[in-house]
C-alpha positions in Angstrom: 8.3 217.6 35.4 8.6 216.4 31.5 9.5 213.1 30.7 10.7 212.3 27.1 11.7 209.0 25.6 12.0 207.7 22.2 11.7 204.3 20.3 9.6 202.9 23.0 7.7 199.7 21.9 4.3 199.6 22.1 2.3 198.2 25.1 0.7 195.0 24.7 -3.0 195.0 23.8 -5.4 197.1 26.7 -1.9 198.2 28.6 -0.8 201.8 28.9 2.2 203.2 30.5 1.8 204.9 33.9 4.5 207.0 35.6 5.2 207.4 39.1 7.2 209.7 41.6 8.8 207.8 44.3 9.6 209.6 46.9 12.5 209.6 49.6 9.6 207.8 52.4 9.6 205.4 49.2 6.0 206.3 48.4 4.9 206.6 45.1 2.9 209.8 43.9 1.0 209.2 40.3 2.0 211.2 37.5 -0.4 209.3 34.7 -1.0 207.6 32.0 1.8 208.3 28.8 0.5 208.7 26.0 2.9 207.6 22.9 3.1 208.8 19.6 5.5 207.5 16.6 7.4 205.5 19.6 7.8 208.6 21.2 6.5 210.0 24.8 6.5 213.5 25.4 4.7 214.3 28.8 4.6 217.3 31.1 3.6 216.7 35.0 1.8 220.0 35.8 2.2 219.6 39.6 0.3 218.9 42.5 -1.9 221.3 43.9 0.6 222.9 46.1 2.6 223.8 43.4 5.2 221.8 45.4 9.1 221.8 44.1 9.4 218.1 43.6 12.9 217.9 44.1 12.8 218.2 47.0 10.9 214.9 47.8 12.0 213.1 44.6 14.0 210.2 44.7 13.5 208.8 41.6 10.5 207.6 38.8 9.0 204.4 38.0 7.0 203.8 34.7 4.8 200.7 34.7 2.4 198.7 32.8 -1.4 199.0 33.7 -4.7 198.8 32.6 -5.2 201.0 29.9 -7.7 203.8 31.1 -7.7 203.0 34.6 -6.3 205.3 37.7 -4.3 203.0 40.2 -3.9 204.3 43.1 -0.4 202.4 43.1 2.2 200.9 40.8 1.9 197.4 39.7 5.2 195.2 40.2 5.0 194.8 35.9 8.2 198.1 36.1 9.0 198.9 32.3 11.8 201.7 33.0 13.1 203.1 36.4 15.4 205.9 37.5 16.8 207.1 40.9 19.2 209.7 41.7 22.1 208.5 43.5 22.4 209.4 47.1 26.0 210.7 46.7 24.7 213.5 44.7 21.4 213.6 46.1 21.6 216.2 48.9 23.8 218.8 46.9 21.1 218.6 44.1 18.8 220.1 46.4 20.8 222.3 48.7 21.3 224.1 45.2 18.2 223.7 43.5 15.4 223.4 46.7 16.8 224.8 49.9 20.2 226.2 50.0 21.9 226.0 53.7 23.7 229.1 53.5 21.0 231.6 52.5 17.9 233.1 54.8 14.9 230.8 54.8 17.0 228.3 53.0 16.1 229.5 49.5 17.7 228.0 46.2 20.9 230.0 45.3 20.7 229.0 41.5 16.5 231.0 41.8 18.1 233.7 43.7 20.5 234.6 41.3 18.8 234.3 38.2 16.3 236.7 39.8 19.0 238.9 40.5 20.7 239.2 37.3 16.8 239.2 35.0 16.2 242.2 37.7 19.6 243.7 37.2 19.1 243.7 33.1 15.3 245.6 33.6 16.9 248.2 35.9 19.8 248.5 33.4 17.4 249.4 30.7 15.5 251.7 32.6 18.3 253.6 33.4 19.5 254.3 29.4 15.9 255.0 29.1 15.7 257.4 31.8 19.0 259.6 30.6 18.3 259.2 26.4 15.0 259.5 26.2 12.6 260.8 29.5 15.9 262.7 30.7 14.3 261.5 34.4 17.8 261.5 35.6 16.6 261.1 39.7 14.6 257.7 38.6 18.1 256.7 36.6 19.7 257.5 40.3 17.4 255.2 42.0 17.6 252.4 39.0 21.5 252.8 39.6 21.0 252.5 43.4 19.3 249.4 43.2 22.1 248.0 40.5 24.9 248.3 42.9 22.7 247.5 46.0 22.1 243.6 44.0 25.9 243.4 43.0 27.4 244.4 46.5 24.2 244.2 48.7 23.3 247.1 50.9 25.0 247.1 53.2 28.7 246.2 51.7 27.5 248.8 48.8 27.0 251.6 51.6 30.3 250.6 53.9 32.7 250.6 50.2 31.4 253.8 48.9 29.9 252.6 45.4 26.9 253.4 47.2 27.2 257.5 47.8 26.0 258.5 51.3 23.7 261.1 49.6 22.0 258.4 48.5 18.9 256.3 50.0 19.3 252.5 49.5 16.1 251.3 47.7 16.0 247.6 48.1 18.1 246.8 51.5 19.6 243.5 49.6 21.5 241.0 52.3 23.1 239.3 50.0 24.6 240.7 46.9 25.4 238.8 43.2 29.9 239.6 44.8 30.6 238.5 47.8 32.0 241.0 50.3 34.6 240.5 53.0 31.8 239.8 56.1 28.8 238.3 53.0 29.3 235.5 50.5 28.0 236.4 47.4 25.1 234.4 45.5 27.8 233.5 43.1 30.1 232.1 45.4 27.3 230.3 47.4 26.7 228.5 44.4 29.9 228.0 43.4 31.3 226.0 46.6 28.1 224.1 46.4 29.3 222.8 43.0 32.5 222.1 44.3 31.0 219.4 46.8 29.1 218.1 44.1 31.8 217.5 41.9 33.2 215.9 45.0 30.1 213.6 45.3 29.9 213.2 41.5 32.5 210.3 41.1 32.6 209.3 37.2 29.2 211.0 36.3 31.0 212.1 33.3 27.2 213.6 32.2 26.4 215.4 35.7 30.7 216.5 35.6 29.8 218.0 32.1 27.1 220.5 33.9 29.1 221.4 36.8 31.8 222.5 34.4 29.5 224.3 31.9 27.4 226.2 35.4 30.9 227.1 36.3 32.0 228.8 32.8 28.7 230.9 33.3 30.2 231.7 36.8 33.0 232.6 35.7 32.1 235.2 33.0 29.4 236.5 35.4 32.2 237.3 37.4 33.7 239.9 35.1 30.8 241.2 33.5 29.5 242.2 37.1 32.9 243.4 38.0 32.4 245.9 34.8 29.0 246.7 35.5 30.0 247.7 38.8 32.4 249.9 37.7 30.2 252.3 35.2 27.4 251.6 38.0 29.7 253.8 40.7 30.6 256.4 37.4 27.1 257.0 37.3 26.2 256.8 41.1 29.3 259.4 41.4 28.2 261.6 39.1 27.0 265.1 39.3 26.0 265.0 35.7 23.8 262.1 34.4 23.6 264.2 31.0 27.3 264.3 29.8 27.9 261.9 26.9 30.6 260.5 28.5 28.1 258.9 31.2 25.8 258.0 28.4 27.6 256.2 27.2 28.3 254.4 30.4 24.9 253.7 30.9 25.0 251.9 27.5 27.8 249.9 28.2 25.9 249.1 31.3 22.8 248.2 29.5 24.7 246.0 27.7 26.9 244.1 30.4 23.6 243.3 31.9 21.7 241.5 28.9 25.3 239.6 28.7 24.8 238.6 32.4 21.2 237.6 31.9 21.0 235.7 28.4 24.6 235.4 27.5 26.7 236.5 25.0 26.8 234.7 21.4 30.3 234.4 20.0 30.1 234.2 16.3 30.0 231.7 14.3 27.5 230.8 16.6 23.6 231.5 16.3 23.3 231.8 20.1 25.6 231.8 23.3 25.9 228.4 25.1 27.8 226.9 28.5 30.8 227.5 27.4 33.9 230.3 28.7 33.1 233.7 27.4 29.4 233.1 26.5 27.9 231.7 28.9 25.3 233.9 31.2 23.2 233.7 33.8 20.4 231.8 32.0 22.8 229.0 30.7 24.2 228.6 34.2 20.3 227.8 35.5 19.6 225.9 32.6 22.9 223.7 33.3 22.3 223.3 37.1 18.5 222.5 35.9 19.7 219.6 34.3 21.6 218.2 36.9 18.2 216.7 38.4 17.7 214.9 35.0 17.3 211.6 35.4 18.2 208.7 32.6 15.6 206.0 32.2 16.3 202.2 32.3 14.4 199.2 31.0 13.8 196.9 33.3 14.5 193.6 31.9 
């Protein structure tokens, strides 16, 4: 957890600011003492010694005034600044970014797939790697297995035909990035879980902003996996991994993928951002990220 704020006053003399987690029993959890420099704070909450993911006990942050260099064990009622989240939006903050209903072991959708597509770009590599370079053309085979088996999952890959029969699956994914007629698809998951949080949002015009920018990176996901999918097969198909017109399909490949994983920058830009056409995987998790930022008040 990092908590930055800017022109803050100074305490008075032998008082320091103290943060504090409350939590949805309405305990509070320390964070400590913030330290401020030039008016500014800048401080990082390692954790607790679970590594616990504190959104999914958060339900909102307190800084007080206390004695400077002591450790209370609880906050005083002297509350500089306060944020909570709002209950409306609560729940759908964590189903997406703690414990998603609709996945095994209710896992968080928006982890999931960034997993997915970082995996998807190494594998995509490996497989131009394996045809230009090594010429290991059965490990580009098994890299290309595992490609389609995280954009259709296993079993949808195998029942279509983008995954050969000839061809063991290597990963035995339940869920794929594309949903299937009898699976729901990480990217769809997520999807209708913004939906309800746009529902809940109201006239968050901040937290609307995110859903919309998550969305764009959706969106383009969409058809860059759709492509990917389609020289995946071309090369799963293939009885000749050394042609240049497959090659070259494995480059184009290579590429989709880093587009799926960082995004794509759109000149005169320096760097893609949330926006239609750009936006990747790692702009959509950034974006949903910062729908659990909270805005501190005074309190006067």
């Amino acid at each position: 957890m990092r908590i930055t704020m800017q022109n803050i006053a100074n305490p008075a003399q032998g008082k320091s600011y103290y943060a504090w987690l409350q939590t949805d029993k309405q305990a509070f959890i320390p964070l400590g003492e913030l330290p401020i420099h030039n008016k500014n704070i800048d401080f990082t909450y390692p954790g607790d010694n679970n590594h616990s993911n504190l959104i999914a006990y958060t339900q909102g942050i307190q800084i007080t005034l206390e004695t400077a260099g002591s450790t209370p064990k609880a906050p005083s009622n002297n509350i500089a600044y306060q944020a909570n989240f709002a209950v409306t939006t609560l729940a759908e903050i964590k189903n997406i970014l703690y414990a998603t209903p609709d996945l095994p072991q209710k896992s968080s959708v928006v982890v999931n797939m960034f997993d997915a597509i970082k995996s998807m770009n190494d594998k995509a590599t490996s497989v131009v790697d394996s045809i230009q370079q090594t010429k290991d053309y059965n490990l580009a085979r098994r890299q290309s297995t595992r490609l389609i088996e995280i954009i259709d999952g296993t079993q949808y890959a195998r029942e279509s035909g983008d995954l050969p029969a000839a061809l063991p699956p290597q990963l035995n994914s339940p869920i794929g990035l594309l949903s299937s007629p009898n699976q729901q698809g990480y990217l769809d998951i997520l999807d209708k879980h913004l939906d309800n949080l746009k529902t809940a949002a109201g006239n968050n015009a901040n937290l609307l902003q995110r859903i919309q920018n998550a969305k764009n990176g959706l969106q383009d996901l969409r058809g860059w996996l759709q492509q990917m999918r389609q020289n995946d097969v071309q090369l799963l198909k293939t009885n000749n991994l050394a042609s240049n017109n497959n090659l070259s399909a494995a480059l184009q490949l290579k590429q989709l993928a880093a587009y799926a994983y960082t995004g794509r920058t759109i000149p005169p830009d320096t760097a893609p951002k949330p926006t239609p056409g750009s936006a990747g995987a790692l702009q959509t998790y950034v974006e949903v990220q910062y729908m659990a930022a909270l805005d501190l008040q005074a309190v006067k």
